[in-house]
C-alpha positions as CSV (number, residue, x, y, z in Angstrom):
1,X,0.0,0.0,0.0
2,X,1.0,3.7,-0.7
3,X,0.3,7.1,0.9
4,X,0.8,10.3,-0.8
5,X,1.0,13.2,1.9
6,X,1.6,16.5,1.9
7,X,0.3,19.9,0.6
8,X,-0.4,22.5,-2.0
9,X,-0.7,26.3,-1.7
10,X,-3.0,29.1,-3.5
11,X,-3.9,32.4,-2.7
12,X,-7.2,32.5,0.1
13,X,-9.4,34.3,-2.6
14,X,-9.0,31.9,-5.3
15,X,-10.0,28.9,-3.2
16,X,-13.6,29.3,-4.6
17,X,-12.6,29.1,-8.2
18,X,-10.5,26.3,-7.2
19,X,-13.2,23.9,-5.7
20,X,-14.9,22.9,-8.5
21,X,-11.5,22.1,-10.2
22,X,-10.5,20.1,-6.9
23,X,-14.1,18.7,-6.7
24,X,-13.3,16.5,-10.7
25,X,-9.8,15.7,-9.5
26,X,-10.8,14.0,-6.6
27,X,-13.9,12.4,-7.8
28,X,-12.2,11.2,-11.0
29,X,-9.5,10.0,-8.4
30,X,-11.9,8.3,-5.9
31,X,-13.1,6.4,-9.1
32,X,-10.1,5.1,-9.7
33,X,-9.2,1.3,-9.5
34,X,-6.8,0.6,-6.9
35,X,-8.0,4.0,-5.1
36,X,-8.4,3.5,-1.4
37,X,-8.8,7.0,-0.1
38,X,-8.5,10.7,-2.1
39,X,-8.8,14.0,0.1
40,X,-8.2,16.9,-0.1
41,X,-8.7,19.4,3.0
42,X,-8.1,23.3,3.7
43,X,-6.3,24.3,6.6
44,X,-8.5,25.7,9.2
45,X,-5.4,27.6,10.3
46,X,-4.0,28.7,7.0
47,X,-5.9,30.1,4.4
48,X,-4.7,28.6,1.1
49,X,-2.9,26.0,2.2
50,X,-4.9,22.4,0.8
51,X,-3.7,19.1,2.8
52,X,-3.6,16.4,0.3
53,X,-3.8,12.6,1.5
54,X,-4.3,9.6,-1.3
55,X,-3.8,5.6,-0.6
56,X,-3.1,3.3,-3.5
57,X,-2.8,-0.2,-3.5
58,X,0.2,-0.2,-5.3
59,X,2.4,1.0,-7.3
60,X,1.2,0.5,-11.2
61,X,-2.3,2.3,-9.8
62,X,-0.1,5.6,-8.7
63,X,1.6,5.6,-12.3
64,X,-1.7,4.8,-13.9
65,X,-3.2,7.9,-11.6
66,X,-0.5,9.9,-13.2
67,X,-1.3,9.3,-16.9
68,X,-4.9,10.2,-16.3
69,X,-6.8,13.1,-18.2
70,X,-8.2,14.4,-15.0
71,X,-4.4,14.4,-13.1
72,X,-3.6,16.5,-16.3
73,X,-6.6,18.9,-16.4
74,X,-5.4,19.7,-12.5
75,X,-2.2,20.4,-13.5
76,X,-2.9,22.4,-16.2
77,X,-5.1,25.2,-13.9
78,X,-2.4,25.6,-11.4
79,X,-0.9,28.4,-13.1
80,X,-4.3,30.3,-13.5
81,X,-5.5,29.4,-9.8
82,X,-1.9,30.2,-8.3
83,X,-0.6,27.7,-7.1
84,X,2.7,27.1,-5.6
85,X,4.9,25.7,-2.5
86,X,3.5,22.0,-3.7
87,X,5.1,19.6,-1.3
88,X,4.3,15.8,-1.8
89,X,5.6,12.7,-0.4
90,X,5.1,9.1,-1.1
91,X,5.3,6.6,1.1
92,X,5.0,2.6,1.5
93,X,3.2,1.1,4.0
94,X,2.9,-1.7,5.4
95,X,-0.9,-1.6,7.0
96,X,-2.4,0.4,9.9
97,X,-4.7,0.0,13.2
98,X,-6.9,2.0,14.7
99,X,-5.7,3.8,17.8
């Protein structure tokens, strides 16, 4: 299993414009085969700044995910919604537990 974790940043005021872009990605993303989980969450803190967690089964899914139209449409409207400081991780996992 893999997690992608980390974050993306945009100004505050184009958040709105931004959720209906954010809204295909992750329901095209949630579709998915091998798609566990797909969120993506403002800070309640710090406006503009969108945490980003995903789980994939495995590998092949992720670089499947990354061929898509929809992964492609997202990138192409970061420039016009603004945003920057993307920092994203990918990690393996072995399983979790509820605590």
């Amino acid at each position: 299993m893999f997690m992608i974790i980390g974050t993306i940043r945009l100004p505050p005021e184009n958040l709105s414009p931004a959720r209906e872009v954010m809204r295909r990605m992750v329901d095209a993303s949630r579709a998915e085969p091998g798609c566990m989980r797909y969120f993506y969450a403002e800070d309640l803190f710090d406006p503009g700044l969108i945490h980003i967690t995903e789980m994939w089964t495995d590998q092949p899914v992720i670089d499947a995910h990354f061929a898509t139209s929809h992964l492609q449409e997202w990138r192409a409207a970061w420039w016009a919604l603004g945003i920057g400081d993307r920092d994203l991780c990918l990690f393996e996992v072995t399983g979790g537990r509820p605590i």
